[in-house]
N, C-alpha and C positions, 0 to 999 in steps of 0.2 A: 265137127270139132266141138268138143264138150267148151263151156263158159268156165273161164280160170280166173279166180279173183287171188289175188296177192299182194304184199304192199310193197315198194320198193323203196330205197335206202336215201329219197331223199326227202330233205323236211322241205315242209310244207306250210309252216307254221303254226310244228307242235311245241306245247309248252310240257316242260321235263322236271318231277323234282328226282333228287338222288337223297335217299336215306343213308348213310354211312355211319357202321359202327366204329367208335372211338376205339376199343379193345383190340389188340395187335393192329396198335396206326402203322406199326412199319409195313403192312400190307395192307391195310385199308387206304391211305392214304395214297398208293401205288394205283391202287384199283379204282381210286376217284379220278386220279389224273387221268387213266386210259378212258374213262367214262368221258369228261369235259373235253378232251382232245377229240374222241373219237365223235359227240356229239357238236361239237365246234365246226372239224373237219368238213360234215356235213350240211353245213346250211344253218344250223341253230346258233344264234346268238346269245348271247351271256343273259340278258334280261329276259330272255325266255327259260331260264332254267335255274333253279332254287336248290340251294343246299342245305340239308339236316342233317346236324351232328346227333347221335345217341350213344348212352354210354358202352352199348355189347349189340352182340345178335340178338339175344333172347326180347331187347327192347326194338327192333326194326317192327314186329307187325303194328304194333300200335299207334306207333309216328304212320306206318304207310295208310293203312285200314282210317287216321283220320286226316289224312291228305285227298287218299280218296273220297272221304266225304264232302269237303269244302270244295269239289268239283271247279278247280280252278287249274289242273293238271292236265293233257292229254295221256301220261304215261307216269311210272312210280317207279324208278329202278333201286332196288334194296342193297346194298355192299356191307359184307361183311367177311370176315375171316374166321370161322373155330378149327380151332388147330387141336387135334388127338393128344391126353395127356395120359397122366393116368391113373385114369381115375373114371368114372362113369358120367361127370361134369357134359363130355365130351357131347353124349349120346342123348341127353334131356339138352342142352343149346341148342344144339343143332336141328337136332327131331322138333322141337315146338319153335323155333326159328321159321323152320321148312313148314309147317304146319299152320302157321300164321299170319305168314306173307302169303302163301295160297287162298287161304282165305280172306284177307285186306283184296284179293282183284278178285272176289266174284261179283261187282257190276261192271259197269260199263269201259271205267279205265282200268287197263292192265298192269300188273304189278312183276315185274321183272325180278328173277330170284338170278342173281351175283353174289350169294354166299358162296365164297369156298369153304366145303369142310373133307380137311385134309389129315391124315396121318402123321405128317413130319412139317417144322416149319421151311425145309427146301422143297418140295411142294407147295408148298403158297409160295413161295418168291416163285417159282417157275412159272404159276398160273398167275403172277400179279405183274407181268411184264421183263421174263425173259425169256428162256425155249419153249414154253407153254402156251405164247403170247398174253393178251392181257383180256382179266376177265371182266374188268369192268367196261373196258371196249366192246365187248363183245353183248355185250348187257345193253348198252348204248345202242349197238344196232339192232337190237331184238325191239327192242322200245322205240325207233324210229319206225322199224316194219308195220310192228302191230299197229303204234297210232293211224299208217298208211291205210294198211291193211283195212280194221275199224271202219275207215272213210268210205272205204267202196263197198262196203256190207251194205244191204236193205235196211231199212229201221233207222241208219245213223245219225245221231242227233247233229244238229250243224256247231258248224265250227264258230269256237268265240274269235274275237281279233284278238292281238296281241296287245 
């Protein structure tokens, strides 16, 4: 039986920031709560976990990429919403959003992409906590995994205390 590394859903004593864009707060703010609920839920305390307001998406990589630098994070989860207008707005947010939180986690700690970008604003409320479930929850546990995950990799740096 082959050796399976994977990390599992509970914390362990990782410390979490959450970037959140201000721009459409009526689903950002939706998508924070399922975030802190969902990382609460699990094990993680309030003083383990740091909130960043920014003013849109296109402003999330630069808050994450220097969160990640000050190596005081186990994990980065980014929240936002671009909602489809119309106009081409839509397609430069979103695209250099997605293109700049990917790059804010190429070291060590992982940067969690919880942007929705959506078509219609009943699509973001669906995916910001109601038939959709919620996406900043779901952010939440991807960034509990990988912190896990991370720990049982070869090479992994040790754990600071809290």
């Amino acid at each position: 039986m082959p050796r399976t590394l994977e990390g599992d859903l509970i914390d362990r004593g990782g410390r979490y920031a959450i970037v959140v864009a201000r721009f459409n707060d009526f689903i950002t703010a939706r998508l924070l709560d399922g975030a802190l609920d969902t990382l609460r839920r699990h094990g993680v305390p309030d003083t383990a976990i740091t909130v960043a307001w920014v003013p849109g998406a296109f402003e999330l990589p630069i808050v994450c990429r220097r969160l990640v630098r000050a190596a005081e994070h186990d994990a980065i989860i980014a929240l936002g919403a671009v909602i489809r207008g119309s106009t081409a707005h839509f397609d430069y947010v979103a695209g250099e959003s997605a293109k700049g939180i990917a790059a804010a986690g190429g070291g060590d700690v992982p940067v969690i992409f919880g942007v929705l970008t959506t078509d219609t604003i009943e699509q973001s409320i669906e995916r910001a906590g109601s038939k959709m479930g919620n996406k900043g929850g779901e952010s939440a546990l991807t960034a509990i995994e990988m912190v896990n995950l991370l720990r049982e990799l070869p090479g992994a740096p040790p754990t600071k205390a809290r």
